[in-house]
C-alpha positions as CSV (number, residue, x, y, z in Angstrom):
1,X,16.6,-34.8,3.4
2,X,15.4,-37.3,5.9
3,X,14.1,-40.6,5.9
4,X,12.6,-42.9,8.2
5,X,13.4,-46.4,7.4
6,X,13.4,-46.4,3.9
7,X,11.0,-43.8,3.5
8,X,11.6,-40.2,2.1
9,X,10.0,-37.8,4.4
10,X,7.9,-34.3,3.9
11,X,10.5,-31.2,4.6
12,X,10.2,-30.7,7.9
13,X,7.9,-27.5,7.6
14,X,5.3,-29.7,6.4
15,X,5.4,-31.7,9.2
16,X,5.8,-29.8,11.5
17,X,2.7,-27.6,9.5
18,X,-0.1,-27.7,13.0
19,X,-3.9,-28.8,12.4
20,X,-5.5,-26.6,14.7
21,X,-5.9,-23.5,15.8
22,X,-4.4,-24.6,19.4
23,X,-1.2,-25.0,17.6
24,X,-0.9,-22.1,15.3
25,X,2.0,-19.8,16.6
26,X,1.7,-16.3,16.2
27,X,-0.6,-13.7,14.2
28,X,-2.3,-13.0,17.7
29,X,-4.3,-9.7,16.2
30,X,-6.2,-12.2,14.0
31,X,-6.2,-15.4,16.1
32,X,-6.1,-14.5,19.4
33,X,-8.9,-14.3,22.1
34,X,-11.9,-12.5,21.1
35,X,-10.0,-11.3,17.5
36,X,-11.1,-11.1,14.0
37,X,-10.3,-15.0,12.9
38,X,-11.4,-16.5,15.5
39,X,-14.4,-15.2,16.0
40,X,-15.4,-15.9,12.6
41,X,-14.5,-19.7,13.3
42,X,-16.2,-19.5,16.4
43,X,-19.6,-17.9,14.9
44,X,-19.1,-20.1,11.8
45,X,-20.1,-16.8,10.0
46,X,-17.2,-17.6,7.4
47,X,-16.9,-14.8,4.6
48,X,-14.4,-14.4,1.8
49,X,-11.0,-13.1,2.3
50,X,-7.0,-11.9,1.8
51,X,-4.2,-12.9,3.8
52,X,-1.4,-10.4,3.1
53,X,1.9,-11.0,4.5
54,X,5.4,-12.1,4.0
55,X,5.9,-15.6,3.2
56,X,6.3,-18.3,6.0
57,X,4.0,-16.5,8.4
58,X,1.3,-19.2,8.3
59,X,-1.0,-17.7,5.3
60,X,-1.5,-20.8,4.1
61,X,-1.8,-23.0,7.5
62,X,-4.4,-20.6,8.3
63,X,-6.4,-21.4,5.4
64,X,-6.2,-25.0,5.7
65,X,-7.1,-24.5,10.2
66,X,-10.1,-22.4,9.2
67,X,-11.7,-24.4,6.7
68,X,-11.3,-27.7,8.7
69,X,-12.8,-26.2,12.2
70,X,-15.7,-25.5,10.2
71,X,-15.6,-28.5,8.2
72,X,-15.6,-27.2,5.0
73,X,-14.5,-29.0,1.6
74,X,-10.9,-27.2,1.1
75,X,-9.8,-26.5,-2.7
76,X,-6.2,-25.1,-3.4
77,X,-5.1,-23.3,-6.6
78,X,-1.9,-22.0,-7.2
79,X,-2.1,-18.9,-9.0
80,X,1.7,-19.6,-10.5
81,X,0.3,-22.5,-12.2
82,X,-3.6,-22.5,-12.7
83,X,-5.7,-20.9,-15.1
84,X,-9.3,-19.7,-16.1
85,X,-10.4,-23.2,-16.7
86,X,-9.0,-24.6,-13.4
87,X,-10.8,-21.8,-11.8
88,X,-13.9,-22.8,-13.4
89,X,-13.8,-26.1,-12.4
90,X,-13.5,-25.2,-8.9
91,X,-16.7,-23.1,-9.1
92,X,-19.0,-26.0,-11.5
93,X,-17.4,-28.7,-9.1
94,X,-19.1,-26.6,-6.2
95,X,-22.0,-25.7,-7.9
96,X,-22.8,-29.3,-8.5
97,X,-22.5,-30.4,-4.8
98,X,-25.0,-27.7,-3.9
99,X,-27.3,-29.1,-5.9
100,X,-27.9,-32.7,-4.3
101,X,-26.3,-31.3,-0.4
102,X,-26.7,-29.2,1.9
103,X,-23.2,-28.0,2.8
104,X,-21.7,-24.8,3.1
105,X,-19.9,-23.3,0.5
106,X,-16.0,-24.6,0.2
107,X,-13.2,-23.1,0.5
108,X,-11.3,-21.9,-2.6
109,X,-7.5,-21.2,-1.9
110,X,-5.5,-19.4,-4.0
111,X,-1.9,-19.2,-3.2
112,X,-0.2,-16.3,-5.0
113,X,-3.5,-14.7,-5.8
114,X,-1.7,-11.5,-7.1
115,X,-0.1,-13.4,-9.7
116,X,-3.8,-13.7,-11.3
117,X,-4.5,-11.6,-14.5
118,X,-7.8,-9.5,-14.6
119,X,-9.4,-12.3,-16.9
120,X,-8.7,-14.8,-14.0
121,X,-9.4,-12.5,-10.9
122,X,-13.1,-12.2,-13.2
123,X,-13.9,-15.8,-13.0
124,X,-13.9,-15.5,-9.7
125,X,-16.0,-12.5,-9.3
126,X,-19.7,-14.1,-9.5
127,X,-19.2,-17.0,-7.6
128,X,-17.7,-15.2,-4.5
129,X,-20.7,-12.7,-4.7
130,X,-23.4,-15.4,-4.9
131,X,-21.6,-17.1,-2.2
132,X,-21.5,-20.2,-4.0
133,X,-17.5,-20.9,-2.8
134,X,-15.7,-18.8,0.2
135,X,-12.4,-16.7,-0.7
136,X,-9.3,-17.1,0.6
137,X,-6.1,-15.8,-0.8
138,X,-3.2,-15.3,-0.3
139,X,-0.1,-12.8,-1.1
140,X,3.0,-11.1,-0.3
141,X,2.1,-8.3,-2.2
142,X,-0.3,-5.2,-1.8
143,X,-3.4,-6.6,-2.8
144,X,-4.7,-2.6,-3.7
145,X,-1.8,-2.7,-6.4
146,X,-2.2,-6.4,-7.8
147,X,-6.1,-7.6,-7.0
148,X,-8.7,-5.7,-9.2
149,X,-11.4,-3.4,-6.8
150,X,-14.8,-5.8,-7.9
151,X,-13.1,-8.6,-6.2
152,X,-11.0,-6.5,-3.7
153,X,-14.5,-5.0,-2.6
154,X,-16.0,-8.1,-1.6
155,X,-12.7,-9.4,0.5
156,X,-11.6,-8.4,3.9
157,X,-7.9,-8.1,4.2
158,X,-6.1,-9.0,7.1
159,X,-2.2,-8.6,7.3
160,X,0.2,-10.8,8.7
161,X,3.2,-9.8,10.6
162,X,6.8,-11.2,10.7
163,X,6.6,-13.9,13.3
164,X,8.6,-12.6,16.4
165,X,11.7,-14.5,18.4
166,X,9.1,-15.8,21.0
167,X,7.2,-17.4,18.3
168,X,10.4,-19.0,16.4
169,X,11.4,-20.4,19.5
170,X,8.0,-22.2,20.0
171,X,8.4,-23.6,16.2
172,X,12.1,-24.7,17.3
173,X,11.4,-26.1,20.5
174,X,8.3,-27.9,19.0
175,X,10.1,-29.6,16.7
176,X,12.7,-30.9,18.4
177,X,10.4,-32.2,20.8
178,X,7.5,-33.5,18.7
179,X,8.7,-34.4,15.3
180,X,9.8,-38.0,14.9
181,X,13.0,-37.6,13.0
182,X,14.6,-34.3,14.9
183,X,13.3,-36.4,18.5
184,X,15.6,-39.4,17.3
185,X,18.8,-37.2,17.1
186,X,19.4,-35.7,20.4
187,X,18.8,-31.9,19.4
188,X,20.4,-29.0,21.8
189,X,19.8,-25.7,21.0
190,X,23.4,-23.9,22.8
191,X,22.9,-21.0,20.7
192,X,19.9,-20.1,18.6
193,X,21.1,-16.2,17.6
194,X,22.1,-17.1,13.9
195,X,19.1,-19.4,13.8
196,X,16.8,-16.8,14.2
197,X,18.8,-13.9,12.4
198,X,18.9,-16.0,8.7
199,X,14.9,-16.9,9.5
200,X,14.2,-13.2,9.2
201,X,10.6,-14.0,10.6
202,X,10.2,-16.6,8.3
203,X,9.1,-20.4,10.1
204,X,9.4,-22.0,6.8
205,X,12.7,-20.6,6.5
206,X,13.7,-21.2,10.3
207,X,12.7,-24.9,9.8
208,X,14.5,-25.5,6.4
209,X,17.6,-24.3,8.1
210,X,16.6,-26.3,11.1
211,X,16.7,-29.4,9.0
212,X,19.8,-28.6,7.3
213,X,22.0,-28.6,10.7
214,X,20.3,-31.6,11.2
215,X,21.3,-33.3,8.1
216,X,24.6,-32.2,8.2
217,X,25.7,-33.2,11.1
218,X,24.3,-37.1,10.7
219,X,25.9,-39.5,12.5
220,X,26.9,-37.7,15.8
221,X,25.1,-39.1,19.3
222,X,24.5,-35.8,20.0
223,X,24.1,-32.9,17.9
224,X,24.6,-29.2,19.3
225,X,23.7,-26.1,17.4
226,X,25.3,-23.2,17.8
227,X,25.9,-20.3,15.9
228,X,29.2,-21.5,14.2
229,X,27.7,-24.7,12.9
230,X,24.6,-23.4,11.8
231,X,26.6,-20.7,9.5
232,X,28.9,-23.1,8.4
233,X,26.2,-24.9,7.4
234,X,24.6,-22.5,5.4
235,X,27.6,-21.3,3.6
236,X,28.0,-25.2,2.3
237,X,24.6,-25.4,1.5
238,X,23.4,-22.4,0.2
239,X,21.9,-23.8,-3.2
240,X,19.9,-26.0,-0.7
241,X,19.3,-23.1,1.4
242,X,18.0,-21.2,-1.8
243,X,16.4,-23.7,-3.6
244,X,12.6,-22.0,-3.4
245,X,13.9,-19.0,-4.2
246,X,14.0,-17.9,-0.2
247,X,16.3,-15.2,-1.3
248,X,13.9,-13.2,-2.8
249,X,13.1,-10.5,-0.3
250,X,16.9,-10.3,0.8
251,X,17.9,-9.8,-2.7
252,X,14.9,-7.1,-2.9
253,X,16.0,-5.4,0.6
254,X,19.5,-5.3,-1.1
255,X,18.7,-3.5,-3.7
256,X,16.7,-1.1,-2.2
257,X,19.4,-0.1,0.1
258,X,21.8,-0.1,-2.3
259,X,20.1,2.7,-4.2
260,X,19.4,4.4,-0.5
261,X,22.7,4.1,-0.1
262,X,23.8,6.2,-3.5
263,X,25.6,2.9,-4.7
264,X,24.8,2.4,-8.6
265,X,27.0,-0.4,-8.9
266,X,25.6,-3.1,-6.4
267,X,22.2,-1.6,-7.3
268,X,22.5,-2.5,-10.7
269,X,23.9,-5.9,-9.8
270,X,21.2,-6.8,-7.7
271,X,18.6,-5.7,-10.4
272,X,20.8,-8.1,-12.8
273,X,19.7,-11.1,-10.0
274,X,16.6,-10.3,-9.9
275,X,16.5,-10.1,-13.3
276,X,18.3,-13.6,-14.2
277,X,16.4,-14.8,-11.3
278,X,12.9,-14.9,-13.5
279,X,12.0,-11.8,-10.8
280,X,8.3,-9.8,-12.0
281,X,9.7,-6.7,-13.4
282,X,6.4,-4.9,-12.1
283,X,7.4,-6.0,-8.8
284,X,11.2,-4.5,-9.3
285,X,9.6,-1.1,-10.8
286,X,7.0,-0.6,-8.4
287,X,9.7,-1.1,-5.8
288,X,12.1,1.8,-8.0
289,X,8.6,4.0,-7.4
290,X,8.3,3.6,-3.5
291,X,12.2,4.7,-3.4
292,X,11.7,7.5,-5.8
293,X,9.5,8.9,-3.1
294,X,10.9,7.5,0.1
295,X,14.6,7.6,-0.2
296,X,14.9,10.3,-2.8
297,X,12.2,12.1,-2.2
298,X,12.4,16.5,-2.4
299,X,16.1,16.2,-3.0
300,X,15.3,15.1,-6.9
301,X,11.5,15.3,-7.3
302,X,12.1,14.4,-10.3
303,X,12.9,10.7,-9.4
304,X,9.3,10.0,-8.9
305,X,8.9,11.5,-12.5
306,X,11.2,9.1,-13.7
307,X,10.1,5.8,-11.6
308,X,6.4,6.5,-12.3
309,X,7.3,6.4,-16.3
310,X,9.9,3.1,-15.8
311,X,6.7,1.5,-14.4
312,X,4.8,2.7,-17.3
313,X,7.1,1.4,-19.6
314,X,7.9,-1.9,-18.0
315,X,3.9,-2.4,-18.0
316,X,3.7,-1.6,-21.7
317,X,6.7,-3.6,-23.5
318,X,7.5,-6.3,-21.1
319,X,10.2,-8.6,-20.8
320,X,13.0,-8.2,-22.1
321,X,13.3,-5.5,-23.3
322,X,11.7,-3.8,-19.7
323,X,15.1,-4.5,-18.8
324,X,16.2,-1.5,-20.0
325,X,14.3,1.0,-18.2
326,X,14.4,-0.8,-15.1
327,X,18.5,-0.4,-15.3
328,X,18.1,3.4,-16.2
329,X,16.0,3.9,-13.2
330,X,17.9,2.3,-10.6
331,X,21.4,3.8,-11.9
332,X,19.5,7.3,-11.9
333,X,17.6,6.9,-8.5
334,X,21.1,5.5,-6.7
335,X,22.8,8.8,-8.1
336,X,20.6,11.1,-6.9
337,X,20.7,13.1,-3.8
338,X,19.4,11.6,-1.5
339,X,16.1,13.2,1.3
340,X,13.7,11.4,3.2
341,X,12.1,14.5,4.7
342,X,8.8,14.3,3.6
343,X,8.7,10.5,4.5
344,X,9.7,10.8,8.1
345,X,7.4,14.3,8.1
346,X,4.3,11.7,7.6
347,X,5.4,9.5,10.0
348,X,5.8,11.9,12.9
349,X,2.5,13.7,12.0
350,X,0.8,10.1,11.7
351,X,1.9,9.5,15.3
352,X,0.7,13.4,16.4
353,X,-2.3,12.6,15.0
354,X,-3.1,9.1,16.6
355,X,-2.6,10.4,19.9
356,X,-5.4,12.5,19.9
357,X,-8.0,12.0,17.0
358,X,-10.2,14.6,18.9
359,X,-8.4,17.7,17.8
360,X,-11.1,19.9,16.1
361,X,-10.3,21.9,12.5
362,X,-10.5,25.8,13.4
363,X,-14.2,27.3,12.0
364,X,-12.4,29.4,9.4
365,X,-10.9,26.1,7.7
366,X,-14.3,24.4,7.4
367,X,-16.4,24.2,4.5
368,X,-19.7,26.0,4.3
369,X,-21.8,24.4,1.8
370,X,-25.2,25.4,3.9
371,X,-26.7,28.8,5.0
372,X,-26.8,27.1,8.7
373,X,-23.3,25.8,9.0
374,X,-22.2,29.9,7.7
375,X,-24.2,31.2,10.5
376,X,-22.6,28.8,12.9
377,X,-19.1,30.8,11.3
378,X,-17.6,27.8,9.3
379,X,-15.4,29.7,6.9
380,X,-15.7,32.8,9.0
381,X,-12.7,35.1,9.1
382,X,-10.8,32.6,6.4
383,X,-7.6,34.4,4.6
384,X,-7.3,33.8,1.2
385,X,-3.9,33.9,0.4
386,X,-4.0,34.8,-3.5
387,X,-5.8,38.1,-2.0
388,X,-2.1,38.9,-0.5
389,X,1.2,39.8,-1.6
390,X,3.3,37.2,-2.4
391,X,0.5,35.0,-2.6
392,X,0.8,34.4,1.2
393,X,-0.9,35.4,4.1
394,X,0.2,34.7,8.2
395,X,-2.9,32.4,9.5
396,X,-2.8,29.5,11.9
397,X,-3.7,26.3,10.2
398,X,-2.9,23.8,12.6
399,X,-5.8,22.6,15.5
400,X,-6.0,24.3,19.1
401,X,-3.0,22.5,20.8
402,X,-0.5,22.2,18.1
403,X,0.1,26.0,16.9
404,X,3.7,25.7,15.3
405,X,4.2,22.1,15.2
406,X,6.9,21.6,12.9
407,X,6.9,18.1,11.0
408,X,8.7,19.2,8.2
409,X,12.4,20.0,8.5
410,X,14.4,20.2,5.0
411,X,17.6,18.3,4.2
412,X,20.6,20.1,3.1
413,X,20.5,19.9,-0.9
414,X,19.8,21.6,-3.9
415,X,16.2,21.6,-4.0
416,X,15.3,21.2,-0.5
417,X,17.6,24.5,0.3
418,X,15.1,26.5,-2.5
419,X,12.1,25.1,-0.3
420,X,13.9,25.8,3.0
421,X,14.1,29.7,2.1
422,X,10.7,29.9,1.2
423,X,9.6,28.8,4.1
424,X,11.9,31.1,6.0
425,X,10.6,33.9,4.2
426,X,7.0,32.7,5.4
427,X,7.6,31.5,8.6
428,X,10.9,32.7,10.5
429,X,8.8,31.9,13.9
430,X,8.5,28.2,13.0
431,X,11.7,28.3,10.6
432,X,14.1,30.5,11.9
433,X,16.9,30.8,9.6
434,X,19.9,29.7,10.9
């Protein structure tokens, strides 16, 4: 907590929060030279929009930069703690200043904006459309699962990244330097390492933690971070360290590699803080559905089976009793086998196929809908593999270039080894048994 005289201060994040686009550090895909964001400040062709990103990445501070380099009235909402009738409000309050000026449509900011029911995501539906105030949201989670399509449809998304070491050693270095208390104390950075490790991409977080050295070591002419003090820090101060819930996406990472890892036990307690924590269950069983299919994958597929109906359930009966569910899939998905074959399959064929988009399907795998494109031999000299024994017949399927790429290699378990003979049995020259 500082003061200057006897005045209590902002947290350092907000002021150290920059003004202008100049001083906005990172998110270069959106901001930078000739990019997205900037252009539409520069063409002052604003249209609504959803920032989508982890938290302390500048969602926010990008708002507020856009809407004052065009000079347009700013309204914020929190979507924790407005409603339908704030959301009106907005909308009449703009509605009424078109009337008697001029001015562009304002700015509506919604922090949270996936924390919105459908009844409140409506409200905002005609408005947006008849352009009577400018969209911006903003949201750490997918805004296809939690933002319904009329209004999805009429946003851009843009996704923020993790800001990167460079750009957390800008936000140190410009504090330090610039703001009035942290100039005062004779600041050296000797070691910045745990700094930026417990920031996890984070500059809210970085500068919270920032503040906290600070703080704590009040008094000395000269104050010199280093790893050592700055965890020492944090282990005195962790409720401070904690105290807007920062912990949230390392309790999340924990528990999702707890159940990677095949441990029940920590899985389950980590659900439990989550849980205690005031945590959306949605949020917890959505996340139980992404491991079902990335973690566990082929080597249970009935985890999927089981994730898919825990988010069912959880959406149906709610809290507390979603509980329940939520603690019988994560003890089930941390004792299954465990396969991410058909994950990392994707991924390698997602990088095959950006390399070269240009790759053409062979004629016999193209449709034929018209007399022209049959004469042209689309479909020509196609197999149909019902027409053969085994329901299986020996054709290439893959482009000219990558005959007998193999993307898919089974893991050694119970169900995978059923799909690993089959395919042997099909293919010895691209799975040769072993």
């Amino acid at each position: 907590m500082s003061y200057e005289g006897n005045t209590l201060l902002p947290p350092l994040p907000e002021r150290m929060r920059p003004h202008k686009l100049s001083e906005y550090v990172g998110q270069r895909h959106l901001v930078g030279e000739g990019c997205i964001l900037r252009n539409m400040i520069e063409s002052g062709n604003l249209s609504s929009f959803i920032l989508w990103g982890p938290p302390g990445v500048g969602k926010t501070t990008l708002a507020r930069i856009i809407a004052d380099s065009l000079d347009r009235e700013f309204f914020t909402l929190s979507a924790v703690s407005a409603g339908v009738k704030d959301v009106r409000d907005v909308i009449d309050s703009a509605k009424s200043r078109s009337l008697f000026s001029h001015a562009a449509a304002p700015v509506l900011f919604i922090d949270e904006i996936h924390r919105f029911n459908k009844a409140q995501q409506d409200a905002l539906l005609g408005a947006v459309e008849a352009g009577t105030i400018v969209l911006i949201g903003a949201t750490t989670e997918n805004p296809s699962f939690e933002v319904i399509t009329p209004l999805l449809s009429r946003c851009q998304v843009f996704v923020l990244k993790s800001l990167e070491a460079a750009d957390l050693m800008v936000l140190l270095e410009r504090a330090i330097r610039e703001d009035p208390v942290l100039k005062e104390r004779n600041v050296t950075l000797s070691e910045t390492e745990a700094l930026l490790r417990q920031s996890g991409g984070d500059a809210r977080k970085l500068l919270n933690i920032l503040e906290i050295v600070v703080d704590a070591s009040a008094g000395r002419d000269r104050i010199v971070i280093d790893n050592q003090l700055v965890t020492n820090c944090l282990q005195e101060n962790i409720a401070i360290y904690d105290k807007d819930g920062e912990m949230h996406y390392d309790i999340i990472s924990a528990f999702i590699k707890s159940i990677r890892g095949s441990d029940p036990n920590a899985a389950i307690y980590y659900l439990a803080r989550m849980l205690d924590g005031g945590e959306d269950p949605l949020f917890i069983a959505r996340r139980l559905c992404l491991s079902a299919s990335e973690d566990v994958g082929l080597a249970n597929p009935n985890a999927l089976l089981l994730a898919n109906a825990c988010f069912q359930t959880v959406n149906v009966i709610g809290m507390p009793e979603a509980r329940i569910p939520l603690a019988e899939c994560t003890v089930y998905l941390a004792s299954s086998p465990k396969s991410n074959a058909s994950y990392m399959a994707l991924e390698e064929a997602l990088r095959v196929a950006r390399e070269d988009k240009t790759r053409s399907v062979p004629l016999y795998l193209r449709n034929a809908p018209t007399q022209l494109m049959e004469e042209l031999g689309y479909a020509d000299g196609y197999k149909y593999a019902h027409d053969f024994p085994g329901h299986f017949v020996d054709q290439e399927f893959m482009p000219a270039g990558l005959e007998g790429r193999v993307f898919y290699h089974p893991q050694p378990n119970r169900h995978e080894d059923v799909l690993k003979a089959y395919l042997e049995a099909c293919w010895p020259k691209y799975y040769p048994k072993k």
